[in-house]
VEXDREN-2710 file (C-alpha; in Angstrom, 1 decimal):
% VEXDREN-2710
k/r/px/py/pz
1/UNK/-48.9/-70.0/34.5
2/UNK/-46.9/-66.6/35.9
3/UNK/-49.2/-63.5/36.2
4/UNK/-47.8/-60.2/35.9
5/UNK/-48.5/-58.3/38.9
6/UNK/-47.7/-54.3/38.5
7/UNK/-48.3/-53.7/41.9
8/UNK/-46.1/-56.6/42.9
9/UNK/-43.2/-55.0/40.5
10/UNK/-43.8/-51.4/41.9
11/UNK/-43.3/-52.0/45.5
12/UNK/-40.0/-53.8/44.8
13/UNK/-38.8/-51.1/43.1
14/UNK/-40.2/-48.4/45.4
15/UNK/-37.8/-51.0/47.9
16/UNK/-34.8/-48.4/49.8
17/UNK/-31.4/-50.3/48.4
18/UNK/-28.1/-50.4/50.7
19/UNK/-26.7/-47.8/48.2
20/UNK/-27.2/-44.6/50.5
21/UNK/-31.1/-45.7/51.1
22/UNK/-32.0/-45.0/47.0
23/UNK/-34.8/-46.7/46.0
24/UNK/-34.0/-49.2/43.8
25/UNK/-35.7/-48.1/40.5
26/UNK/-33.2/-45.1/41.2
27/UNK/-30.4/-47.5/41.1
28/UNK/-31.5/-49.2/38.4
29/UNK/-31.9/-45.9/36.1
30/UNK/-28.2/-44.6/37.4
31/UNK/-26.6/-47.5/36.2
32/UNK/-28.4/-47.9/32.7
33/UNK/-27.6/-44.1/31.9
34/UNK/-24.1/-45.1/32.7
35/UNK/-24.2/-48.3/30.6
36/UNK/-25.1/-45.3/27.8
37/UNK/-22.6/-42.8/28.2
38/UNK/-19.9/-45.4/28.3
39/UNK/-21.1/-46.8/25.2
40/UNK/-21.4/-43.7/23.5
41/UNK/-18.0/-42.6/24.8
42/UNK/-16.4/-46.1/23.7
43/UNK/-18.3/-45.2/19.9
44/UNK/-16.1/-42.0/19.5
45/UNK/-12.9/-43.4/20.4
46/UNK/-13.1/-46.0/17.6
47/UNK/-14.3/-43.2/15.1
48/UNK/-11.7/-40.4/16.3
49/UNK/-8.9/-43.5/16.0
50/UNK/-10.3/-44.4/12.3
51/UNK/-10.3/-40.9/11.1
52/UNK/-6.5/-40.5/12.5
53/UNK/-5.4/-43.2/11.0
54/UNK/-7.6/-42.3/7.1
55/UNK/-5.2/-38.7/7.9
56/UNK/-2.2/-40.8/8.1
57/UNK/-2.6/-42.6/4.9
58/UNK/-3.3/-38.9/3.2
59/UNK/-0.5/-37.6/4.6
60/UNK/1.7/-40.5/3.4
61/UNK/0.5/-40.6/-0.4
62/UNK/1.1/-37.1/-0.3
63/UNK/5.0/-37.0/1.0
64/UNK/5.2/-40.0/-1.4
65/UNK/3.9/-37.9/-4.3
66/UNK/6.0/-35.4/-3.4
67/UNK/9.2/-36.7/-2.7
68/UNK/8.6/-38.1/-6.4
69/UNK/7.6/-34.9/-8.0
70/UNK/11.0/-33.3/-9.8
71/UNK/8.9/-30.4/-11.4
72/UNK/7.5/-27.8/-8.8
73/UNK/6.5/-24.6/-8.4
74/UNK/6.9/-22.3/-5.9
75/UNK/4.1/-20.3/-3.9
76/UNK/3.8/-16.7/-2.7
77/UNK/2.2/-16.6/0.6
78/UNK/-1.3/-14.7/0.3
79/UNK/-1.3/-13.6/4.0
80/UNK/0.5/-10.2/5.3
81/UNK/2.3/-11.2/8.2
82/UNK/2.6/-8.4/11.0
83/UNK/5.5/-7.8/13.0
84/UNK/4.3/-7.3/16.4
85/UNK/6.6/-4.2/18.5
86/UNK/6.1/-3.2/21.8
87/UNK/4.1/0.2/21.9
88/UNK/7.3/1.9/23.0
89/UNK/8.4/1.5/19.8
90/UNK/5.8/3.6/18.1
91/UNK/8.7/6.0/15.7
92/UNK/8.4/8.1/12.9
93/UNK/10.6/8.3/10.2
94/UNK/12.3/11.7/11.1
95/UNK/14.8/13.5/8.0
96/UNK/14.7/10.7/5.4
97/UNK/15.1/11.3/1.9
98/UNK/13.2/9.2/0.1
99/UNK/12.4/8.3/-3.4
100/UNK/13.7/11.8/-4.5
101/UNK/13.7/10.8/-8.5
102/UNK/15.9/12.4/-10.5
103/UNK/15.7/13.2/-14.4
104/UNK/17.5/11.1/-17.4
105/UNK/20.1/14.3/-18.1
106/UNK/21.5/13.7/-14.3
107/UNK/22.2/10.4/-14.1
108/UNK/25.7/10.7/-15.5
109/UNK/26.5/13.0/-12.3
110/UNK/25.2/10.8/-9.6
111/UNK/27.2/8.9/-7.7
112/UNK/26.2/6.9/-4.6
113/UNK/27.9/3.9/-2.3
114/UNK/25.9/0.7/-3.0
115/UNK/26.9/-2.0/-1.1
116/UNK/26.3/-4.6/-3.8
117/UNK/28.4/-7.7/-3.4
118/UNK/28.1/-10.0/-6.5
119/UNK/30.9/-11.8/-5.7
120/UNK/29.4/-14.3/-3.1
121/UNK/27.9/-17.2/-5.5
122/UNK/24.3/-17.4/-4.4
123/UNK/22.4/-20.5/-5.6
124/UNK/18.6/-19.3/-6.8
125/UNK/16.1/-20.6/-8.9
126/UNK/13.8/-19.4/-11.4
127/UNK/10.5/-21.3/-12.5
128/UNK/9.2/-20.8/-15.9
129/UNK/5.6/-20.9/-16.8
130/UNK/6.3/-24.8/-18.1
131/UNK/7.6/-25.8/-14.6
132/UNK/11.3/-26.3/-15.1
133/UNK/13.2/-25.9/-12.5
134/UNK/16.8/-23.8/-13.5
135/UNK/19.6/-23.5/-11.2
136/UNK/21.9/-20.6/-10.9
137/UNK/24.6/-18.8/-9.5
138/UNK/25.3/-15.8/-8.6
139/UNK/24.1/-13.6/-11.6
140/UNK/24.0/-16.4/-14.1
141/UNK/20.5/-17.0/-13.6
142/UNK/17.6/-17.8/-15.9
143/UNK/17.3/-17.3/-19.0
144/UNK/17.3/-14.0/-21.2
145/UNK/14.6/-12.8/-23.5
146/UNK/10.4/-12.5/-23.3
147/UNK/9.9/-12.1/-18.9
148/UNK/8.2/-15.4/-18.1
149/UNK/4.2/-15.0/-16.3
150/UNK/3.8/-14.7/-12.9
151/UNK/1.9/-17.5/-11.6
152/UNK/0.3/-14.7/-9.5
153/UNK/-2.4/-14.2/-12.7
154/UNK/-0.6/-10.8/-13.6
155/UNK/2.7/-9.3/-14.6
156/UNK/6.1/-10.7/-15.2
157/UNK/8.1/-13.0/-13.0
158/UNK/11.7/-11.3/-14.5
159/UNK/15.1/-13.1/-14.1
160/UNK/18.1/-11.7/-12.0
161/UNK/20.0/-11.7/-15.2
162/UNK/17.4/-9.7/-17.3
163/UNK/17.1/-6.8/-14.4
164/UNK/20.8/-6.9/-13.9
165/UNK/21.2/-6.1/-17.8
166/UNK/18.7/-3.4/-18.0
167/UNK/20.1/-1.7/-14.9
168/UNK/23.7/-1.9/-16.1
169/UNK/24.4/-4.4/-13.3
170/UNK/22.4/-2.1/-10.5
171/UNK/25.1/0.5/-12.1
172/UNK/25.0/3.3/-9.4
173/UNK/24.9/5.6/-12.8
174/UNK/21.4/4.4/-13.0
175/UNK/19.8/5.1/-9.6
176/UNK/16.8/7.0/-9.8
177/UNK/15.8/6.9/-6.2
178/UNK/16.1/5.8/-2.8
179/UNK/13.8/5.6/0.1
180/UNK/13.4/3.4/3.3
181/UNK/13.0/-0.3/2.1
182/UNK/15.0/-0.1/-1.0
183/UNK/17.2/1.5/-4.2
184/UNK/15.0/2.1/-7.5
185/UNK/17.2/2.2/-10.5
186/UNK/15.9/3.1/-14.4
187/UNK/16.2/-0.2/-16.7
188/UNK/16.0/-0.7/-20.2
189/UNK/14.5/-4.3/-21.2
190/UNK/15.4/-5.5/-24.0
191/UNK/12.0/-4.5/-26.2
192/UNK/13.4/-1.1/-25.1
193/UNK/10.6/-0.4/-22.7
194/UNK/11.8/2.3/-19.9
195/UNK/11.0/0.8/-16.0
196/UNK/11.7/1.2/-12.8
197/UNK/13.3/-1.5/-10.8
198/UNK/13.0/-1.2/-6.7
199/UNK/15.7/-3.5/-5.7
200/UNK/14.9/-4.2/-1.9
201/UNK/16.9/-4.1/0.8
202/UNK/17.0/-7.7/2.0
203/UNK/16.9/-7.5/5.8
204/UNK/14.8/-10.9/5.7
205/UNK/12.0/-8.8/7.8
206/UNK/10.9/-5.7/6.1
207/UNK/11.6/-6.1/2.7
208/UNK/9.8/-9.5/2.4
209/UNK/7.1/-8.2/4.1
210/UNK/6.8/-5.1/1.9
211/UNK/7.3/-7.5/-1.2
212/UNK/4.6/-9.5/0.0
213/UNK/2.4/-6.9/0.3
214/UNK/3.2/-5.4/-3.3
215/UNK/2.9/-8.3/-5.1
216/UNK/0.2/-9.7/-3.8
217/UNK/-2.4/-6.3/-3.5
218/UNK/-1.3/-3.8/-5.5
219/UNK/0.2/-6.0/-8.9
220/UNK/-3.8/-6.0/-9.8
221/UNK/-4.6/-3.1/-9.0
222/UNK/-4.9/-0.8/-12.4
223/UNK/-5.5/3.2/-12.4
224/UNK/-4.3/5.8/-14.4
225/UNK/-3.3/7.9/-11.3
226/UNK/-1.2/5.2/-9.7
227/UNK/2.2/4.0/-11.3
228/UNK/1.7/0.5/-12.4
229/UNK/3.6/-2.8/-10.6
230/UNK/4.9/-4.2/-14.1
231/UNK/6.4/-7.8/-12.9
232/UNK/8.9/-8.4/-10.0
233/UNK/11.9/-10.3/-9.2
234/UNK/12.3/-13.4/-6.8
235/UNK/15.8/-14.7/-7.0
236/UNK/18.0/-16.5/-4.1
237/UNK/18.3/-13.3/-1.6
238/UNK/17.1/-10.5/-4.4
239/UNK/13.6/-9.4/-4.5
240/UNK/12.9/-6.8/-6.7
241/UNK/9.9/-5.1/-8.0
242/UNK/9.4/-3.1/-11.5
243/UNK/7.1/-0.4/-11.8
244/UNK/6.5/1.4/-15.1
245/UNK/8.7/4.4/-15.7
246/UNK/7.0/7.9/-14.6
247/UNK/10.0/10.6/-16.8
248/UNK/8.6/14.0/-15.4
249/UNK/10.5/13.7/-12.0
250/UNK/8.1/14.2/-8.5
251/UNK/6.3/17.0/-7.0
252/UNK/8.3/17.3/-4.3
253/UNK/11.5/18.3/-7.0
254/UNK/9.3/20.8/-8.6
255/UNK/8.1/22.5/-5.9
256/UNK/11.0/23.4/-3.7
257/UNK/14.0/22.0/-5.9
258/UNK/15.4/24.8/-8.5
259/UNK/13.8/23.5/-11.7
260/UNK/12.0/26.4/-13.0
261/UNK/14.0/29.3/-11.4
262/UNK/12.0/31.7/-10.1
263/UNK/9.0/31.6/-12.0
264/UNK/7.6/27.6/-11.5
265/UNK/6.4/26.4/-14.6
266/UNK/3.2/24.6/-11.8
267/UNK/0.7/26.8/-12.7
268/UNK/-2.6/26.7/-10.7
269/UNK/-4.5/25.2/-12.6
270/UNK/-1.5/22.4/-12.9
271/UNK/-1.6/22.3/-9.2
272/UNK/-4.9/21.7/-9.0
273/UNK/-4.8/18.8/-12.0
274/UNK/-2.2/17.2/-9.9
275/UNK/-4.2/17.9/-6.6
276/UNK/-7.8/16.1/-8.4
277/UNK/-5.5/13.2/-9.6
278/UNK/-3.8/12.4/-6.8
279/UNK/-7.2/12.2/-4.8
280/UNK/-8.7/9.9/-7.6
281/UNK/-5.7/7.7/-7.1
282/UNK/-6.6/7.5/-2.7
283/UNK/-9.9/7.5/-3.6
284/UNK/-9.1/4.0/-5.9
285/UNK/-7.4/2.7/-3.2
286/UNK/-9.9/3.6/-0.3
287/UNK/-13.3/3.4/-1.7
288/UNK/-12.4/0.8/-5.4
289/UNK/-10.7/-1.9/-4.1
290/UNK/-11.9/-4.1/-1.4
291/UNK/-10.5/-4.7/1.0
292/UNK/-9.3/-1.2/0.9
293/UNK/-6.0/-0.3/0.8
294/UNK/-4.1/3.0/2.7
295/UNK/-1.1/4.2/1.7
296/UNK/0.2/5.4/5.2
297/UNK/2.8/7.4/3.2
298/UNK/1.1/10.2/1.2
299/UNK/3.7/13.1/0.4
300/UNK/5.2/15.4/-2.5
301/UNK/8.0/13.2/-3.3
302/UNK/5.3/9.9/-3.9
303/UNK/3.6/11.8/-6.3
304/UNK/5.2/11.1/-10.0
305/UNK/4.4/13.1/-13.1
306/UNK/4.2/12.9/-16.6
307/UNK/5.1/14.9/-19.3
308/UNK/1.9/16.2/-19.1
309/UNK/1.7/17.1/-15.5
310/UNK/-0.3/14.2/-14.5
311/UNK/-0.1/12.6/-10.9
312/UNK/0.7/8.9/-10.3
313/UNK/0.7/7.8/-6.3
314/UNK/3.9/5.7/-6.1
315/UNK/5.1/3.6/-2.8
316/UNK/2.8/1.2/-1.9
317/UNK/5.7/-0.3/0.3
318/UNK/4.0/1.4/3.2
319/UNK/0.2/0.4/2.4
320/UNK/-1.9/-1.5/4.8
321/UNK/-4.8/-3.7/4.2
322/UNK/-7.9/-3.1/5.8
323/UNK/-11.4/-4.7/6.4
324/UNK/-13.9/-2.1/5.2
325/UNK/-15.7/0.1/8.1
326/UNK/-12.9/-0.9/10.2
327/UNK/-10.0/0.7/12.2
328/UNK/-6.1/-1.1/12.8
329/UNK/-4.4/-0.4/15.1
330/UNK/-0.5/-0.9/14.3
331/UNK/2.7/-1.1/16.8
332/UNK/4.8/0.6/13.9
333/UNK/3.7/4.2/12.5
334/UNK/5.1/4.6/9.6
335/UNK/5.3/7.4/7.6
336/UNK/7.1/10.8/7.3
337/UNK/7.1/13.6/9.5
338/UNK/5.1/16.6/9.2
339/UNK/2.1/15.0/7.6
340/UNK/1.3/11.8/9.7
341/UNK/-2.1/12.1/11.0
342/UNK/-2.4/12.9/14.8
343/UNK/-3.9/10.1/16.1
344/UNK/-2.2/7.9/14.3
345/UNK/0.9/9.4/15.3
346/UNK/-0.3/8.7/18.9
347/UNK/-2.5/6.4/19.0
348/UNK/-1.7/3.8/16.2
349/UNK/-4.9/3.9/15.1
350/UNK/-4.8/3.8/11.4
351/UNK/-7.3/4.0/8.7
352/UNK/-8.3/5.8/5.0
353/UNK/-8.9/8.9/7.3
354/UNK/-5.0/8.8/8.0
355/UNK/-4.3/9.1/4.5
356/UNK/-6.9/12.1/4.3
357/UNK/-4.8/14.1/7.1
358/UNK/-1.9/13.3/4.3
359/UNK/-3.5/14.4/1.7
360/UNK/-5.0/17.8/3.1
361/UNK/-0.9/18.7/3.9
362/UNK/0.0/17.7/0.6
363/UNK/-2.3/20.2/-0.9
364/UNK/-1.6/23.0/1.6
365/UNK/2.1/21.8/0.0
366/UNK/1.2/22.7/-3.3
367/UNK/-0.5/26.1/-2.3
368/UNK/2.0/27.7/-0.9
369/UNK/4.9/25.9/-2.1
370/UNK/6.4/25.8/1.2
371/UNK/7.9/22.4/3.2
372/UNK/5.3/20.4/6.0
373/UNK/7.9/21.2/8.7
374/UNK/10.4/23.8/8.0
375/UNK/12.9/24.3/11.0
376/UNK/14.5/27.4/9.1
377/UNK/11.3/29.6/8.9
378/UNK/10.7/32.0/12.4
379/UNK/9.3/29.8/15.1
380/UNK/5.5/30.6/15.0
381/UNK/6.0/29.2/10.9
382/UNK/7.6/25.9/11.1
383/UNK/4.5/24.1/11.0
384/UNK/2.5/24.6/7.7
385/UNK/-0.6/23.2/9.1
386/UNK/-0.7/25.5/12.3
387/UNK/1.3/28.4/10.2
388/UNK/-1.8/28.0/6.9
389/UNK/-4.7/28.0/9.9
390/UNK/-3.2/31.3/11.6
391/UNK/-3.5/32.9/8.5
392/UNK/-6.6/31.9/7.6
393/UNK/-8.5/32.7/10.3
394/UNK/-6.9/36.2/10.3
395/UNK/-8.2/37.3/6.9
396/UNK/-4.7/36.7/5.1
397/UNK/-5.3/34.5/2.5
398/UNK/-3.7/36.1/0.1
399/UNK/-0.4/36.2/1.4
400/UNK/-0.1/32.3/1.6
401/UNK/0.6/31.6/-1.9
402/UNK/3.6/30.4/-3.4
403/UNK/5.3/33.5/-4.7
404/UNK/6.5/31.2/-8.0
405/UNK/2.8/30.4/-9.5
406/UNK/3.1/32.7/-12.5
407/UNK/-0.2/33.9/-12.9
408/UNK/-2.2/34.0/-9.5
409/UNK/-5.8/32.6/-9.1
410/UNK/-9.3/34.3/-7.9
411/UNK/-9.4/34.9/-4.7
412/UNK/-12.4/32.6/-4.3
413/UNK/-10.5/29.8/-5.9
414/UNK/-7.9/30.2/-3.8
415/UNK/-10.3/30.2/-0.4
416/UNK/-12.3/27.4/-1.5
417/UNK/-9.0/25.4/-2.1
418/UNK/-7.2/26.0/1.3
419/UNK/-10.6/25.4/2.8
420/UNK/-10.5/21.8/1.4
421/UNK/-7.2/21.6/2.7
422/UNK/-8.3/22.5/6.1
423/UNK/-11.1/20.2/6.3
424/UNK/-8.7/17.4/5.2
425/UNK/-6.4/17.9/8.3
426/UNK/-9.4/18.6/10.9
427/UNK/-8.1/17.5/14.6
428/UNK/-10.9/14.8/14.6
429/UNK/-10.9/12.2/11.9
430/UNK/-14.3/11.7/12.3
431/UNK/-14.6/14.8/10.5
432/UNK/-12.6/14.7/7.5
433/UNK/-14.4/14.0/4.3
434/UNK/-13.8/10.5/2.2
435/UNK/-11.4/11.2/-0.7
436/UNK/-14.6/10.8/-2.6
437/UNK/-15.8/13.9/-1.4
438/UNK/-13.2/16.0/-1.9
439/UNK/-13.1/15.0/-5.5
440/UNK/-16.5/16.2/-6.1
441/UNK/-15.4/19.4/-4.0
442/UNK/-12.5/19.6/-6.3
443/UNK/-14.8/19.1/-9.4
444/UNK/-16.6/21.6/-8.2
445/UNK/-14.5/24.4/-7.8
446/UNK/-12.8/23.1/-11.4
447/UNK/-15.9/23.9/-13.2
448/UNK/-16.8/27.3/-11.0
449/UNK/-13.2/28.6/-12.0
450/UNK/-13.9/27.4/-16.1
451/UNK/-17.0/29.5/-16.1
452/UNK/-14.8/32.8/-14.5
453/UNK/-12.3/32.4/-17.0
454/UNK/-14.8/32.2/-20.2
455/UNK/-16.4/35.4/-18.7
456/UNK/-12.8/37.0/-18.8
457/UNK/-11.9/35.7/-22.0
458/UNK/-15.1/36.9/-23.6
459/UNK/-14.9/40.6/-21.6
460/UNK/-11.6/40.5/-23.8
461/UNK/-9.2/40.0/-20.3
462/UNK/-7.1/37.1/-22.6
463/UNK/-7.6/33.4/-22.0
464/UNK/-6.0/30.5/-20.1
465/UNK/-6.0/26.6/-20.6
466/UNK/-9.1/25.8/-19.8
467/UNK/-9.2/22.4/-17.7
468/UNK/-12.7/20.5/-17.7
469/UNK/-13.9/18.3/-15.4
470/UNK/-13.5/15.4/-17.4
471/UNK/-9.3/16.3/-18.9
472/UNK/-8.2/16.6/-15.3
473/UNK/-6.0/13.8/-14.4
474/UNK/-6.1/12.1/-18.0
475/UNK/-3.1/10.5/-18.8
476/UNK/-2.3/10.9/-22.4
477/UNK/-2.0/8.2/-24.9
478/UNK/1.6/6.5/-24.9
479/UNK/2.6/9.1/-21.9
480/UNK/5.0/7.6/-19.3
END
């Protein structure tokens, strides 16, 4: 009978081997953690091969399925691509006219070179809400009648043919505007509802990318001092957006065109209705939506009004999406000269604070009814932010008005305004308040300036409207 000996078994493996003198329990624990690892390694080749092959046979039923499938729909890309440009590129848009809206009366006088050409047949397709698939060409596309529902969850997804008829065939008679990515023309649908349609230009780059961004973002986004995205427009090489139709022309056509003569029909505290709703429209799209959205483009002529003087921020073209409590940083500035921020104009560095800079220009703008940059004023005035912070730190206040408000305000209502403004455009962005805050400053001064004028209307001085708190900025019922 064999007796275990443990002393016997541990001086044969405390035995030196051949193998560079290890002992031979070394050995013997090198080659089973070997024996392991190969085992292991041999166990996730066999399952990395099995799941490649379970991918295969996915990937298969699914081309089968749909190489079978006649009825499809097509999908909108939910991501913003980014062009990346080399920092030398950094420009400003320097001159451009854009999105100078005109009124109903003149659109019999305008006349402007399109280069439309509807004569190249263009195969498109337009998917109605069942899933048929229609072919077309050229401008025989679709269907006419109800606009079918975007798949998006909002809006319209109109035909070629339907925008084509409301805008008298993109009749130059009908355009409305112009600015940097495309021509907005006035339609008439045929439930004779009043749009805009922004046909844009299709340089396969920019103009998707600006679609994309529209539709995607800004079709749900729903305030009463930004002009609504109504449906759009997707049709062989047309894309087309159609905004709801603003009639009062823009601010930028009231303040320095020659509607009004010499006497404006702005009156301050119409200036300062428009100035509180166009920071609750920024304000929306800073601090309501998320993620938050900057408009990158804030000036007179993006600012629409109603028949009764209400502010809508148009041209969300330009917007850029943001992660909230974050900074982008952008190879492209865009924007228009004279109220780009500074260090985004330098930098790239974009965020809501941009828009702020904007915003505090736009309402020295309205002030003193005089142009951001203005090349024919005397040298040390060409600037309207430098010019407005000369003045005001020499005690002439008064003298920066716009000589065409017909009635002027207090002189307190006119320093706490142009110190809002100056705030707004402070060198460092750190400093500038959220458009929040300068609505409650706004507020603020609103109800100050209602309690002076109820003392001078009871002292017997005469009375002016009288704009609370909560009318400013309220669109009126069926208003466009």
């Amino acid at each position: 009978m064999w007796i275990f000996n443990g002393d016997l078994v541990n001086k044969e493996l405390a035995k030196s081997t051949s193998i560079f003198g290890l002992k031979l329990w070394v050995v013997i624990g090198i080659c089973s953690g070997t024996f392991v690892v190969l085992v292991l390694f041999v166990l996730s080749l066999c399952i990395k091969s099995r799941r490649k092959s379970t991918t295969n046979k996915h990937s298969l039923k699914k081309l089968a399925l749909s190489s079978a499938t006649i009825n499809f729909t097509p999908s909108v890309s939910k991501e913003i691509p980014e062009v990346a440009s080399p920092l030398s590129e950094i420009q400003i848009d320097i001159g451009k006219s854009e999105h100078k809206v005109v009124f109903g009366d003149y659109f019999g006088h305008q006349s402007r070179n399109l280069n439309q050409n509807n004569n190249n047949p263009r195969v498109s397709t337009s998917v109605g809400t069942s899933g048929e698939t229609h072919k077309s060409t050229g401008s025989k596309s679709g269907g006419s009648g109800v606009p079918e529902v975007s798949h998006l969850g909002w809006g319209h997804w109109y035909t070629l043919r339907e925008l084509k008829e409301a805008t008298g065939g993109l009749s130059p008679e009908n355009v409305i505007g112009e600015g940097g990515y495309g021509i907005v023309y006035r339609g008439v649908l045929p439930d004779n509802n009043v749009v805009a349609v922004k046909n844009l230009f299709n340089n396969r780059g920019q103009a998707e990318k600006e679609f994309k961004v529209e539709v995607e973002i800004i079709g749900r986004v729903r305030h009463k001092n930004l002009v609504r995205l109504l449906g759009y427009c997707v049709e062989g090489e047309y894309r087309m957006l159609v905004y709801d139709y603003v009639d009062n022309g823009n601010l930028d056509q009231w303040i320095h065109g020659d509607i009004g003569g010499e006497v404006s029909p702005l009156t301050w505290e119409i200036r300062m209705n428009i100035i509180l709703g166009t920071a609750r429209g920024l304000a929306y799209l800073h601090e309501g939506l998320e993620p938050k959205v900057v408009h990158r483009d804030v000036k007179s002529s993006n600012i629409l009004l109603d028949r009764n003087w209400n502010s809508k921020v148009s041209d969300f073209g330009l917007a850029k999406l943001l992660c909230s409590e974050t900074s982008h940083v952008t190879t492209r500035v865009m924007g228009t000269f004279g109220y780009v921020a500074p260090e985004y104009a330098s930098t790239g560095m974009l965020n809501e604070r941009s828009d702020v800079y904007s915003f505090g220009v736009l309402v020295m703008e309205i002030i003193t009814g005089r142009a951001p940059v203005d090349y024919n004023r005397p040298h040390d005035e060409v600037h309207l932010v430098m010019w407005l912070k000369t003045m005001v730190s020499n005690r002439r206040t008064e003298e920066v008005l716009d000589p065409k408000i017909p009635e002027r305000p207090t002189a307190k209502a006119l320093k706490r305004a142009l110190l809002v403004a100056l705030r707004c455009v402070d060198p460092d962005s750190r400093k500038r308040p959220k458009m929040g805050h300068v609505i409650h400053m706004f507020e603020m001064d609103e109800l100050l300036l209602n309690d002076e004028q109820q003392k001078m209307a009871g002292d017997g001085f005469g009375s002016r409207p009288i704009y609370s708190k909560r009318t400013l900025g309220r669109p009126e019922p069926n208003s466009r």
